[in-house]
PDB file of N, CA, C and O in Angstrom:
ATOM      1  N   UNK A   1      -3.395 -13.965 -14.922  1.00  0.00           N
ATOM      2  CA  UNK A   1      -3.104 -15.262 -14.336  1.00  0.00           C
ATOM      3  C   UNK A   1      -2.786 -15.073 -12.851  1.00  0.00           C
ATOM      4  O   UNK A   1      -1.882 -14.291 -12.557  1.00  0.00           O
ATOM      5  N   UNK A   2      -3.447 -15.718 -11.900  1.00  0.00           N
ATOM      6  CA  UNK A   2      -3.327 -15.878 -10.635  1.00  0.00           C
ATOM      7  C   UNK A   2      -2.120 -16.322 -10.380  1.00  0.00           C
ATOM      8  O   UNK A   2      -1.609 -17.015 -11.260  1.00  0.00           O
ATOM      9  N   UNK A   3      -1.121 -15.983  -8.787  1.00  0.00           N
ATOM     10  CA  UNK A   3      -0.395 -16.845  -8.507  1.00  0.00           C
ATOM     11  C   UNK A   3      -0.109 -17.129  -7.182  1.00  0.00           C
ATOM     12  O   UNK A   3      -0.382 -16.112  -6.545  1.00  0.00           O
ATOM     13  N   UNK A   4       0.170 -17.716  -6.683  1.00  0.00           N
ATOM     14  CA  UNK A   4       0.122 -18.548  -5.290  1.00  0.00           C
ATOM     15  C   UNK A   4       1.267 -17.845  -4.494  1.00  0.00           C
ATOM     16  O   UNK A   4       2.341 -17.673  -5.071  1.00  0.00           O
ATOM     17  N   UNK A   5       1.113 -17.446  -3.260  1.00  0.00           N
ATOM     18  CA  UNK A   5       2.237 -17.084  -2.763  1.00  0.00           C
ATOM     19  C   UNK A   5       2.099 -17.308  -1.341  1.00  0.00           C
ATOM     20  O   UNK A   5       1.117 -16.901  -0.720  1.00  0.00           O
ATOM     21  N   UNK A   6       3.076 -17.961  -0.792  1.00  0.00           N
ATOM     22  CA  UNK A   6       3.113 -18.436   0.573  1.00  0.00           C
ATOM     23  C   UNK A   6       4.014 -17.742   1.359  1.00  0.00           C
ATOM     24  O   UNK A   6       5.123 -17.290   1.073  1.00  0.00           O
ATOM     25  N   UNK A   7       3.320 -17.719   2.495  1.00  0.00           N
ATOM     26  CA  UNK A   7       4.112 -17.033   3.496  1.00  0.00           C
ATOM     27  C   UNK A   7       3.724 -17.170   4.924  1.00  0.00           C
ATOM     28  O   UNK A   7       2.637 -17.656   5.236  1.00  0.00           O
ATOM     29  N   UNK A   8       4.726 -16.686   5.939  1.00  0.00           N
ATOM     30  CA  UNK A   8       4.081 -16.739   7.180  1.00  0.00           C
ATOM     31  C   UNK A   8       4.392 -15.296   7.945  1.00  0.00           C
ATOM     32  O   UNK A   8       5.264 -14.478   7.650  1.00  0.00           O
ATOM     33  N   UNK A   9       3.652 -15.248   8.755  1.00  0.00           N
ATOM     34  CA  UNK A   9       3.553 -13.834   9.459  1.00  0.00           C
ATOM     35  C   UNK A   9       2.810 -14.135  10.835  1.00  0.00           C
ATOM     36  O   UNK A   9       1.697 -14.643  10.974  1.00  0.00           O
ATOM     37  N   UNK A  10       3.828 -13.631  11.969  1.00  0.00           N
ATOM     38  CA  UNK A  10       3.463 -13.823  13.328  1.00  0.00           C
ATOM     39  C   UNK A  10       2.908 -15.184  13.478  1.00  0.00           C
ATOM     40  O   UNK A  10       1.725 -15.364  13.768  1.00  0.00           O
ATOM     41  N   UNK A  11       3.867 -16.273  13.259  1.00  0.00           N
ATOM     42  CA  UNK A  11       3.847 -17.254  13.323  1.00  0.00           C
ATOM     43  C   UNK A  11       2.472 -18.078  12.487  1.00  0.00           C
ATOM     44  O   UNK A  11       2.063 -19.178  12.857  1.00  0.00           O
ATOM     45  N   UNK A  12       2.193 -17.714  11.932  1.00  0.00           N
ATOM     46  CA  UNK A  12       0.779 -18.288  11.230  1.00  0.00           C
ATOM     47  C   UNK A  12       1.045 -17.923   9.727  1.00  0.00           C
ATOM     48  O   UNK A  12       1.445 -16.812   9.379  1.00  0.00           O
ATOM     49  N   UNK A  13       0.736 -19.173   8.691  1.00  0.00           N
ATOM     50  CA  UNK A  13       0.458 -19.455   7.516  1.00  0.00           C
ATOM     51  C   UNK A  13      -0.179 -18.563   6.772  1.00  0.00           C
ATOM     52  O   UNK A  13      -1.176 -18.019   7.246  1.00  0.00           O
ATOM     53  N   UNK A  14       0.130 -18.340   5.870  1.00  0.00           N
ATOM     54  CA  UNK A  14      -0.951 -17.311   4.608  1.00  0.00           C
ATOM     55  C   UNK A  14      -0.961 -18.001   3.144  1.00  0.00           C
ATOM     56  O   UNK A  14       0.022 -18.732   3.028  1.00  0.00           O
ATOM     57  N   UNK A  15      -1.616 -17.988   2.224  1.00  0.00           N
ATOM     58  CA  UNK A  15      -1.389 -18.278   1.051  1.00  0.00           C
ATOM     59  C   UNK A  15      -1.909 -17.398   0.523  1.00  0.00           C
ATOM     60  O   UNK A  15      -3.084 -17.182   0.820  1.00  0.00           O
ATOM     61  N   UNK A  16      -1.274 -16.590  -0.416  1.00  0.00           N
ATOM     62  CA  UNK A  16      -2.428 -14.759  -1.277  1.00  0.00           C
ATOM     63  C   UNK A  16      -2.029 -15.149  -2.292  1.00  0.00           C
ATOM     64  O   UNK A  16      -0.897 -15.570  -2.528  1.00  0.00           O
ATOM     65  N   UNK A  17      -3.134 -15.027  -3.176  1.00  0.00           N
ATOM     66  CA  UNK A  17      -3.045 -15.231  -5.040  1.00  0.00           C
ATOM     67  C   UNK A  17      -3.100 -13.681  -5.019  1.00  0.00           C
ATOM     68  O   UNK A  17      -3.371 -12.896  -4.111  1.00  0.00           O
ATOM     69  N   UNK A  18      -2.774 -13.509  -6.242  1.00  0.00           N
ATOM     70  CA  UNK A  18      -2.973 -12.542  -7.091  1.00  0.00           C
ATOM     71  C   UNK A  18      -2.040 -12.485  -8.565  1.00  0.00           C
ATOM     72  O   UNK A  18      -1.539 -13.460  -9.125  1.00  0.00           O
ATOM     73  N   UNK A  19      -1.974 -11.171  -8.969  1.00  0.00           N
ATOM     74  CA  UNK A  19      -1.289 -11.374 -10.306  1.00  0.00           C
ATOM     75  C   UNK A  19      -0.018 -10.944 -10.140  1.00  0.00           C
ATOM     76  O   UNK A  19       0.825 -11.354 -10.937  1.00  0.00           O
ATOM     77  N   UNK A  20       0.388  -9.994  -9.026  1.00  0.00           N
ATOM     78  CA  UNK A  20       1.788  -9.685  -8.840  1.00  0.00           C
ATOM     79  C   UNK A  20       3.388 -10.680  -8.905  1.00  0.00           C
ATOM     80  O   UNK A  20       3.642 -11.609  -8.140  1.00  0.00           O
ATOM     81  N   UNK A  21       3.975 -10.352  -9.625  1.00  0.00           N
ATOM     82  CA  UNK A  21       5.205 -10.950  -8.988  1.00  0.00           C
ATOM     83  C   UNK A  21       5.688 -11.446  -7.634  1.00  0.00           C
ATOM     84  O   UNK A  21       5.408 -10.850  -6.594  1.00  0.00           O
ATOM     85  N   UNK A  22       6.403 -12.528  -7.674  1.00  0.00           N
ATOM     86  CA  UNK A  22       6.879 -12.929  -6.569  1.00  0.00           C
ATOM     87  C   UNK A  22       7.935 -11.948  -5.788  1.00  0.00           C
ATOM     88  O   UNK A  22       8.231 -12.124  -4.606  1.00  0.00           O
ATOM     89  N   UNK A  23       8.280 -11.263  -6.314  1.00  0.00           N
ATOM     90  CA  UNK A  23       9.770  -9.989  -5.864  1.00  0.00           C
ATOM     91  C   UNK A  23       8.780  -9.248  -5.755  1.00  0.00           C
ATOM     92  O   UNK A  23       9.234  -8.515  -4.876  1.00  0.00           O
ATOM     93  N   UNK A  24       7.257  -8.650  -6.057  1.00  0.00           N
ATOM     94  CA  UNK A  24       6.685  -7.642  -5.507  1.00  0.00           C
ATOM     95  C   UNK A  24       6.253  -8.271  -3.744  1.00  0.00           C
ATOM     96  O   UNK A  24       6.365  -7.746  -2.636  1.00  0.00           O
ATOM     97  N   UNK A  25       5.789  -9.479  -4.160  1.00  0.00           N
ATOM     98  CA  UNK A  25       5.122  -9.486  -3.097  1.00  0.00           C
ATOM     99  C   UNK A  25       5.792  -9.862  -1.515  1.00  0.00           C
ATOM    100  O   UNK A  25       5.421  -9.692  -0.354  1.00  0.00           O
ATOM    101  N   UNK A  26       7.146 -10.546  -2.283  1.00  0.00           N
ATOM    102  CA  UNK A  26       8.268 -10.607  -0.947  1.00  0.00           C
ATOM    103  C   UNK A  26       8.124  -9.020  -0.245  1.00  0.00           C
ATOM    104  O   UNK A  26       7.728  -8.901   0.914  1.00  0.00           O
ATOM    105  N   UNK A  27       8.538  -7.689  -1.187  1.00  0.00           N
ATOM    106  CA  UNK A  27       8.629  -6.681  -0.567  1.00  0.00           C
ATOM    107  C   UNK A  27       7.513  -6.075   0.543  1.00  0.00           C
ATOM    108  O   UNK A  27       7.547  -5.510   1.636  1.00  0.00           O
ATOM    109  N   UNK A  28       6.498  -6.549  -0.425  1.00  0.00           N
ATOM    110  CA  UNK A  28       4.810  -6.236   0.160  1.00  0.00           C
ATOM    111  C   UNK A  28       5.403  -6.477   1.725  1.00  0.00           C
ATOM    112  O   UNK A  28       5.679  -5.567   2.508  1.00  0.00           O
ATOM    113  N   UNK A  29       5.551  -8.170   2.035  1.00  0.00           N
ATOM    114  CA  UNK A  29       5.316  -8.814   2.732  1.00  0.00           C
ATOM    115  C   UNK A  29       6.725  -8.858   4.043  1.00  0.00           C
ATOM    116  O   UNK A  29       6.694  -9.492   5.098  1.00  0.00           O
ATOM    117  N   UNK A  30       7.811  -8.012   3.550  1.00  0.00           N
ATOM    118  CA  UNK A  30       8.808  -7.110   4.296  1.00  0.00           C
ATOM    119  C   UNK A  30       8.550  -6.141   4.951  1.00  0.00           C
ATOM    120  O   UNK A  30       9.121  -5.648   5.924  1.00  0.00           O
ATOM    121  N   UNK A  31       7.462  -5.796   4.280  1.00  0.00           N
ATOM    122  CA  UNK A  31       7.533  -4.225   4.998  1.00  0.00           C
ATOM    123  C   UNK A  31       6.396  -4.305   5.669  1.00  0.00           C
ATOM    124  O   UNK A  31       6.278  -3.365   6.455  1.00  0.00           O
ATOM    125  N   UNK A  32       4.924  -5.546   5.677  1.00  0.00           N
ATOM    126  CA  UNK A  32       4.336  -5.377   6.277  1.00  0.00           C
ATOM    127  C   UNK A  32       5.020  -5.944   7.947  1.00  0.00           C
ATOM    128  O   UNK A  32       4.992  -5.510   9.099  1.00  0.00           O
ATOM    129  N   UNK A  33       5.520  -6.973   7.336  1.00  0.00           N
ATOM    130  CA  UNK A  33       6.525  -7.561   8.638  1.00  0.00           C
ATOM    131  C   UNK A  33       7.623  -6.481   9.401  1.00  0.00           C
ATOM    132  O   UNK A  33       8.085  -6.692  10.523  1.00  0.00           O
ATOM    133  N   UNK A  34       7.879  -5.524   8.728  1.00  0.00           N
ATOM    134  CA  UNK A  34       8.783  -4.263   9.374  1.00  0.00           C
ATOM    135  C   UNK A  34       7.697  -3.123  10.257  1.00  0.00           C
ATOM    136  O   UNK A  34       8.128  -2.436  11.183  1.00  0.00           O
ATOM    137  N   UNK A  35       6.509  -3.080   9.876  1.00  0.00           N
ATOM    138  CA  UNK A  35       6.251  -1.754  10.710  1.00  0.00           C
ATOM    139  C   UNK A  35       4.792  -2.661  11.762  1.00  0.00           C
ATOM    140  O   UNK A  35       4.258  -1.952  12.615  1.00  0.00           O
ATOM    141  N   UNK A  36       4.302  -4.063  11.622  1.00  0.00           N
ATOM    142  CA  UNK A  36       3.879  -4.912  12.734  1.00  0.00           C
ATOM    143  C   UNK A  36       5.461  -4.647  13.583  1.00  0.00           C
ATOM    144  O   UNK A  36       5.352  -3.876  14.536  1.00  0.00           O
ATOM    145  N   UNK A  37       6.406  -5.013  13.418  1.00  0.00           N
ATOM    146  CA  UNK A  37       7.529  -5.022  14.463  1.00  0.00           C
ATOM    147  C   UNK A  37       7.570  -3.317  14.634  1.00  0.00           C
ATOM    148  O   UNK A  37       7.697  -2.894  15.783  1.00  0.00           O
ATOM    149  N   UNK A  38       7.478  -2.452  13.650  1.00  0.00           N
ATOM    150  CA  UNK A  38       7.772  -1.618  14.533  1.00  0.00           C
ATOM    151  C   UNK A  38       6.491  -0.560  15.301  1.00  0.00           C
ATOM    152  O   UNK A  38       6.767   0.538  15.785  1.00  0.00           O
ATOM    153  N   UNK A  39       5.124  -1.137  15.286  1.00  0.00           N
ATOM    154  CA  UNK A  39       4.203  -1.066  15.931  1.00  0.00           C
ATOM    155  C   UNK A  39       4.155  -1.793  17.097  1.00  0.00           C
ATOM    156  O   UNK A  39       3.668  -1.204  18.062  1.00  0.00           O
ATOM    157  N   UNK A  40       4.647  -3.252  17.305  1.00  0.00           N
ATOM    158  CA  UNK A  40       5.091  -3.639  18.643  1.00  0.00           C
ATOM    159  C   UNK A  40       6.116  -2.451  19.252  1.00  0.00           C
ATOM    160  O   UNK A  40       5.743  -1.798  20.227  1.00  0.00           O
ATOM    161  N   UNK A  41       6.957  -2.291  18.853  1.00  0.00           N
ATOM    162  CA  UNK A  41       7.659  -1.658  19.908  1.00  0.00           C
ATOM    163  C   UNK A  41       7.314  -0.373  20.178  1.00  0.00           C
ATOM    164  O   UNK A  41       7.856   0.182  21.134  1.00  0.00           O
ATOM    165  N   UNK A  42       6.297   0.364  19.334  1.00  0.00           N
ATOM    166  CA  UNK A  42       5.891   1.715  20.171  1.00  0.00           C
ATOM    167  C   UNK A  42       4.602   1.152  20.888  1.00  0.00           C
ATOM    168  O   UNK A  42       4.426   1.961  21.799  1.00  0.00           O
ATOM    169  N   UNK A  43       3.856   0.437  20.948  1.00  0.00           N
ATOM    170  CA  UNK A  43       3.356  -0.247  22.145  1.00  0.00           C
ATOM    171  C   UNK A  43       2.685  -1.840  22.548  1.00  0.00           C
ATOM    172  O   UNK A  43       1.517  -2.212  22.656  1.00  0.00           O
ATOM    173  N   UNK A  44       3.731  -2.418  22.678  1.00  0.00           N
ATOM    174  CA  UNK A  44       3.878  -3.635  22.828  1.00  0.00           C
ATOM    175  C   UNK A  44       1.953  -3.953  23.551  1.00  0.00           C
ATOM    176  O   UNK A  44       1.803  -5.173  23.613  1.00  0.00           O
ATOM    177  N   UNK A  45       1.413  -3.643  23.752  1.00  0.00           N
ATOM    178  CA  UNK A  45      -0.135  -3.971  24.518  1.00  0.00           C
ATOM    179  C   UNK A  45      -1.106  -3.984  24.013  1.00  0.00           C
ATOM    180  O   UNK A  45      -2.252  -4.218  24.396  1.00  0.00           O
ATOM    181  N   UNK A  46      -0.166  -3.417  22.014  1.00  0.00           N
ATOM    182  CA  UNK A  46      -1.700  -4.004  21.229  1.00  0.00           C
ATOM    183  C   UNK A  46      -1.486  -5.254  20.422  1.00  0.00           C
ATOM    184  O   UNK A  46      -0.448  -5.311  19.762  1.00  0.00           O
ATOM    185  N   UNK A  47      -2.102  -5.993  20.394  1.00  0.00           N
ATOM    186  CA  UNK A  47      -2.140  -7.073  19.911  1.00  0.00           C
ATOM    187  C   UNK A  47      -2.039  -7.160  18.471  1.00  0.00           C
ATOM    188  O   UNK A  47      -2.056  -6.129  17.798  1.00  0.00           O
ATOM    189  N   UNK A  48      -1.909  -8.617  17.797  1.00  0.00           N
ATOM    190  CA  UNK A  48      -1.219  -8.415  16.055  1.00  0.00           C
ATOM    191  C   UNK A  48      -2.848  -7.824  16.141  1.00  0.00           C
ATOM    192  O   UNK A  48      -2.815  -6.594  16.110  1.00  0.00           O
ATOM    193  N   UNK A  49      -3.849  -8.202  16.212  1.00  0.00           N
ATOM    194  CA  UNK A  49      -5.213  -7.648  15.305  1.00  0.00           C
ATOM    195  C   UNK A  49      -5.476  -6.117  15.378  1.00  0.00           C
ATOM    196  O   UNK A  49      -6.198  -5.522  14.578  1.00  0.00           O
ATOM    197  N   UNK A  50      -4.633  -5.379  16.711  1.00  0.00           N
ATOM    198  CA  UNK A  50      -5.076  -4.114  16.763  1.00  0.00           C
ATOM    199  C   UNK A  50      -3.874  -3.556  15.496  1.00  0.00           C
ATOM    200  O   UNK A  50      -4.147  -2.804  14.560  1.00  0.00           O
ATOM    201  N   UNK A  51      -2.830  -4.028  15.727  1.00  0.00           N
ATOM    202  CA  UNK A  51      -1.752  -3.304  14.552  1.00  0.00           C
ATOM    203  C   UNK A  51      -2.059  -3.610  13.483  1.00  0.00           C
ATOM    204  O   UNK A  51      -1.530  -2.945  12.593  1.00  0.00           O
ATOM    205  N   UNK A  52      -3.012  -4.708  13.057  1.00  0.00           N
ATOM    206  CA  UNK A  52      -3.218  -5.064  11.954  1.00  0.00           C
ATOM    207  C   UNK A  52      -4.282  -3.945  11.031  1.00  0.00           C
ATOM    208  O   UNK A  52      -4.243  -3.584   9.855  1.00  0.00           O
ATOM    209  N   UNK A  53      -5.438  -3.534  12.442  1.00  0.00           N
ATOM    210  CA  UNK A  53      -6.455  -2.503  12.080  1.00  0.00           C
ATOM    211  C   UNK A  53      -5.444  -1.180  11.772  1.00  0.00           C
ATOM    212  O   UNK A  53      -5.503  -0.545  10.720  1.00  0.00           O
ATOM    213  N   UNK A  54      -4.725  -0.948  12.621  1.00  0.00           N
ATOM    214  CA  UNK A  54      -4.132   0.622  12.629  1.00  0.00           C
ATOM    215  C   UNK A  54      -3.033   0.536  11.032  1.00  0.00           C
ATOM    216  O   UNK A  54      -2.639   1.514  10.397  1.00  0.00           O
ATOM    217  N   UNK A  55      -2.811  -0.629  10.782  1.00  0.00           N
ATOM    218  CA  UNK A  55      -1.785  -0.559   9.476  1.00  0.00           C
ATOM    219  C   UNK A  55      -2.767  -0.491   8.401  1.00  0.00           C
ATOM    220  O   UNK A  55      -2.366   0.062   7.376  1.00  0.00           O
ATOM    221  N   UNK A  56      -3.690  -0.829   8.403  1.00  0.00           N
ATOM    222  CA  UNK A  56      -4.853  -0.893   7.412  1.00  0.00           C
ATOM    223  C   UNK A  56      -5.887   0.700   7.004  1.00  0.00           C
ATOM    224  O   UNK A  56      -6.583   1.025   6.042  1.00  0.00           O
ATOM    225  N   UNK A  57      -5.475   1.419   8.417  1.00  0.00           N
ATOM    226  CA  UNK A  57      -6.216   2.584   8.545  1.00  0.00           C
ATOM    227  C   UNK A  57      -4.981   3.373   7.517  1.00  0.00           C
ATOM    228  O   UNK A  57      -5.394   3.890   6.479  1.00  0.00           O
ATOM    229  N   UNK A  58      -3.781   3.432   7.769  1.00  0.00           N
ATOM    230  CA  UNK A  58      -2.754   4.433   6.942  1.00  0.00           C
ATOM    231  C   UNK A  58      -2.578   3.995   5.984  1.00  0.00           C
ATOM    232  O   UNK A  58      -2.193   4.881   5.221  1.00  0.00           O
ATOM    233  N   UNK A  59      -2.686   2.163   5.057  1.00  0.00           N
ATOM    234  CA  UNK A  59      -2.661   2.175   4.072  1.00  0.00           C
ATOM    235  C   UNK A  59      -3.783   2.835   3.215  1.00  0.00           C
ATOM    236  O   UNK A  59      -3.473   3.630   2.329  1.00  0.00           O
ATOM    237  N   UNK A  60      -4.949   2.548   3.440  1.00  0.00           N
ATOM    238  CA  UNK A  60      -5.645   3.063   3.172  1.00  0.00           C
ATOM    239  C   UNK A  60      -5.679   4.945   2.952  1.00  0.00           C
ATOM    240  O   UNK A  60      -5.757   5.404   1.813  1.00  0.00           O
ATOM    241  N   UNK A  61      -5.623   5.690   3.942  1.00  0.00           N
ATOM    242  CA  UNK A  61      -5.229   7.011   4.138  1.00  0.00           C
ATOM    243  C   UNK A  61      -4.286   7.547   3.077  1.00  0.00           C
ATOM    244  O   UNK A  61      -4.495   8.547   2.390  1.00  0.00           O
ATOM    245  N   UNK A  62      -2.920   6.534   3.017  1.00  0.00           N
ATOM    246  CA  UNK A  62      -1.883   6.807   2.088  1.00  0.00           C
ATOM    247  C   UNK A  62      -2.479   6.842   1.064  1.00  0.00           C
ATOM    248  O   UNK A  62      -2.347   7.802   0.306  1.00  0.00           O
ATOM    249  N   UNK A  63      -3.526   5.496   0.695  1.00  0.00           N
ATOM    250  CA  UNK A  63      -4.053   5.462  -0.758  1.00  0.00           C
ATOM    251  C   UNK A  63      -4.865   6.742  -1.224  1.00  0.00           C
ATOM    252  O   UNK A  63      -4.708   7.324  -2.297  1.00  0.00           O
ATOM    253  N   UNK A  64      -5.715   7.055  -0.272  1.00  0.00           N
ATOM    254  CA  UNK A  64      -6.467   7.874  -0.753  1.00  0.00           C
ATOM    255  C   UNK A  64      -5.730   9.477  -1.006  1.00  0.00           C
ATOM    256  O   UNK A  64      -6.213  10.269  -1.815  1.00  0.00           O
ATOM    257  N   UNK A  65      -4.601   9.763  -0.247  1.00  0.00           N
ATOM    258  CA  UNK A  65      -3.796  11.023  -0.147  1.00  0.00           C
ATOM    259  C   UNK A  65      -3.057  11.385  -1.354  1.00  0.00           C
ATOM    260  O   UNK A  65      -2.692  12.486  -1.765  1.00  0.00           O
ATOM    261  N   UNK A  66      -2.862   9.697  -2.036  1.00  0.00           N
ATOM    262  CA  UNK A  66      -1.780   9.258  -3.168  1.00  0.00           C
ATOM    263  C   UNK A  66      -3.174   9.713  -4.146  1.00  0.00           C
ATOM    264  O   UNK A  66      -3.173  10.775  -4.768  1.00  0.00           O
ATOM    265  N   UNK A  67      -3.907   9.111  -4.168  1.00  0.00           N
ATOM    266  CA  UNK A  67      -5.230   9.883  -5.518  1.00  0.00           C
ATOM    267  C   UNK A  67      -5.728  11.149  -5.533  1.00  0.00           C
ATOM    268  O   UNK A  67      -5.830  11.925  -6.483  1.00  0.00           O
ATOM    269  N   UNK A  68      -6.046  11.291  -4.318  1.00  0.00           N
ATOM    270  CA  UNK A  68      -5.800  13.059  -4.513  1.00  0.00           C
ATOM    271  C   UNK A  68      -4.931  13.461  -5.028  1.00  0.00           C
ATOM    272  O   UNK A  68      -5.189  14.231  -5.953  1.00  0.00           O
ATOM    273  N   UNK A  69      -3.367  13.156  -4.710  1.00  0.00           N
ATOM    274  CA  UNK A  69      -2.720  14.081  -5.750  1.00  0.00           C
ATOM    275  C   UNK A  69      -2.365  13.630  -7.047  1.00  0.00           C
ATOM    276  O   UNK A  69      -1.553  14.348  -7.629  1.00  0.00           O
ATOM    277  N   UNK A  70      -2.639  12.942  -7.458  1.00  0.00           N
ATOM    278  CA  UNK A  70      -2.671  12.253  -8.682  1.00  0.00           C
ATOM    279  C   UNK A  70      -3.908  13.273  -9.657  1.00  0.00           C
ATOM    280  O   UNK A  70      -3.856  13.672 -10.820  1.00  0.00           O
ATOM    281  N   UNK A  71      -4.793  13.417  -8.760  1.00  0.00           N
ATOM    282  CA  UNK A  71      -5.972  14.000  -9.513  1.00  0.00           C
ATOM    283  C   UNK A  71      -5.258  15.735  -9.901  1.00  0.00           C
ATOM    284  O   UNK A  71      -5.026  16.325 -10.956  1.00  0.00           O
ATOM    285  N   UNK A  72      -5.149  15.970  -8.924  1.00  0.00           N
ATOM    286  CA  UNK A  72      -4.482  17.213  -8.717  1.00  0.00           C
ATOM    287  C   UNK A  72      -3.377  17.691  -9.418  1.00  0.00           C
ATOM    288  O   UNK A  72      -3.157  18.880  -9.648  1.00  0.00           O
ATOM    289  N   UNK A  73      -2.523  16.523  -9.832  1.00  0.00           N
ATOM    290  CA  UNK A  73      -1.437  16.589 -10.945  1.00  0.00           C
ATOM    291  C   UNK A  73      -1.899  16.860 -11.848  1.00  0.00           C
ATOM    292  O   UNK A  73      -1.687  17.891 -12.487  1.00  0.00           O
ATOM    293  N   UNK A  74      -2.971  15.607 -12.226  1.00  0.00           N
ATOM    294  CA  UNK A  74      -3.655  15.741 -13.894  1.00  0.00           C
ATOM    295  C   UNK A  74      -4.358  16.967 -13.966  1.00  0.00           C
ATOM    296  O   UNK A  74      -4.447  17.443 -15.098  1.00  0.00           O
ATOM    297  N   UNK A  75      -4.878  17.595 -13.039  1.00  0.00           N
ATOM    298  CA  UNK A  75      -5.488  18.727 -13.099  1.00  0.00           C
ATOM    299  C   UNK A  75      -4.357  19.458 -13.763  1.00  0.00           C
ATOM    300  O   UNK A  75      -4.594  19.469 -14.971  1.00  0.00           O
ATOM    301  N   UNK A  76      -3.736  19.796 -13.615  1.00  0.00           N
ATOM    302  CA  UNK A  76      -2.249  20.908 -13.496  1.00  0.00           C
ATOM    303  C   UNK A  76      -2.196  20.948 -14.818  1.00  0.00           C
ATOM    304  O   UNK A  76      -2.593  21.896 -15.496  1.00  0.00           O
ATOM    305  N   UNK A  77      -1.581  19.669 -15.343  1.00  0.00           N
ATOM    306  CA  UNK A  77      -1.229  19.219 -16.288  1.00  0.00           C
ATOM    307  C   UNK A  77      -2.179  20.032 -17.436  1.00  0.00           C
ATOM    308  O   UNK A  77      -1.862  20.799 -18.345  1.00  0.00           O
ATOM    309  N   UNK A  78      -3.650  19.447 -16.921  1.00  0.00           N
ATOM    310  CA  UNK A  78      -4.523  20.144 -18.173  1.00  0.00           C
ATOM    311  C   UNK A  78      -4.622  21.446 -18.286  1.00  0.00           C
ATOM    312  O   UNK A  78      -5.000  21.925 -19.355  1.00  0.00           O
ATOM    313  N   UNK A  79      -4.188  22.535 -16.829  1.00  0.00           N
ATOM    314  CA  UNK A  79      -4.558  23.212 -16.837  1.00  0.00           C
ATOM    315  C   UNK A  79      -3.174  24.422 -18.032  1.00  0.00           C
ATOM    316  O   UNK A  79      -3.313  25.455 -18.688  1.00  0.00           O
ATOM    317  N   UNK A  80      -2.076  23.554 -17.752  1.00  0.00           N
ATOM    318  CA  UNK A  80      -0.912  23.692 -18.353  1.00  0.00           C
ATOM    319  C   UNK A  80      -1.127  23.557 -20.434  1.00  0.00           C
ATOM    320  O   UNK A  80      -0.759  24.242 -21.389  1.00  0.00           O
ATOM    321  N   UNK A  81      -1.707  22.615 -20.299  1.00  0.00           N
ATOM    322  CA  UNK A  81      -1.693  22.314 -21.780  1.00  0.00           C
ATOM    323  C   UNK A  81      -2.644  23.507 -22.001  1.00  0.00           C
ATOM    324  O   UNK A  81      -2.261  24.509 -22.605  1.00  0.00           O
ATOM    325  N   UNK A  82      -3.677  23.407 -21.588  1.00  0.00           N
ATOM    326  CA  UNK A  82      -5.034  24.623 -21.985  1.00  0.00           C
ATOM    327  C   UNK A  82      -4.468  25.680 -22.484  1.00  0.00           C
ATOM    328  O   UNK A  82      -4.798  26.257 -23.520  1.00  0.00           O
ATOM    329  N   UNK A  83      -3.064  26.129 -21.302  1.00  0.00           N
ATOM    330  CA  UNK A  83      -2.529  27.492 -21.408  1.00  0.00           C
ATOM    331  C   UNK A  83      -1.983  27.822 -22.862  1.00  0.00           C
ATOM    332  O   UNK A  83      -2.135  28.897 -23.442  1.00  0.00           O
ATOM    333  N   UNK A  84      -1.291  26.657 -23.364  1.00  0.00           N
ATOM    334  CA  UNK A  84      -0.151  26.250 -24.194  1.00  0.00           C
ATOM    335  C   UNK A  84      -1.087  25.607 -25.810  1.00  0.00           C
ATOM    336  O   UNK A  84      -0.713  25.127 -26.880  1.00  0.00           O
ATOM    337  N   UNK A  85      -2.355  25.929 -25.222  1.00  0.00           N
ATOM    338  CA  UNK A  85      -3.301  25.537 -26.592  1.00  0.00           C
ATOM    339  C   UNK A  85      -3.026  23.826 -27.185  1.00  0.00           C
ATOM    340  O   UNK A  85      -3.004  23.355 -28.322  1.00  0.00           O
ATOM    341  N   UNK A  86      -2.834  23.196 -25.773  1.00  0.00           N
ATOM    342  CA  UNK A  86      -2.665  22.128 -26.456  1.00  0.00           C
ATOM    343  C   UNK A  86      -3.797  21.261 -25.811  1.00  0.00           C
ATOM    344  O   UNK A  86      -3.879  20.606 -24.772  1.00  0.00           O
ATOM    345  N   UNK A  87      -4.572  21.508 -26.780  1.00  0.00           N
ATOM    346  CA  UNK A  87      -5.658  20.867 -25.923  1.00  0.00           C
ATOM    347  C   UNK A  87      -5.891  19.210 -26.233  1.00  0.00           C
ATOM    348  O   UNK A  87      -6.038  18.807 -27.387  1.00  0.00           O
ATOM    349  N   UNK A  88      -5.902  18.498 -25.312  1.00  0.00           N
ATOM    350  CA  UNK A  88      -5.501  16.416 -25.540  1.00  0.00           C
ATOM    351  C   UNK A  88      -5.347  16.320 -24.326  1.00  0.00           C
ATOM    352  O   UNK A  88      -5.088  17.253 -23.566  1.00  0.00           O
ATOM    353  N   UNK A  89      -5.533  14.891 -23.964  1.00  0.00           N
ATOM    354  CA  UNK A  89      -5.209  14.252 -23.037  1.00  0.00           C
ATOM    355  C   UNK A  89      -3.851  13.606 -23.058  1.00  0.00           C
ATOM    356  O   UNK A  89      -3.475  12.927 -22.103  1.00  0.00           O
TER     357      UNK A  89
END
């Protein structure tokens, strides 16, 4: 089930559906509002669209850094059970 969530950011309107909670997406929407402010102040001369690109480049980055090791865990994991003859997922 979709749900409606309103908000504003750098003075302009948003409305984002999705399925998340409203307490997820306040946080979402804290912290994207915390590091736009604290991308203004390490250099106030890029504009919201350039901080918007550069926050989008490390979420992204994070995501992909976060699945690598995820993969890398489960690797472990199997490589652990194998040892231990327990062979399952």
């Amino acid at each position: 089930m979709h749900k409606r969530f309103r908000t504003t950011i750098n003075g302009k309107d948003y409305v984002i559906t999705g399925e998340k909670s409203a307490q997820h997406m306040d946080v979402v929407i804290d912290l994207l509002k915390t590091q736009l402010e604290q991308l203004h102040h390490i250099d106030p001369t890029l504009d919201t669209t350039d901080r918007c690109i550069l926050m989008a480049i490390n979420a992204i980055s994070d995501s992909l850094s976060r699945e690598n090791r995820i993969k890398q865990l489960e690797e472990e994991i199997q490589a652990i059970k194998s040892q231990n003859g327990m062979n399952f997922k």
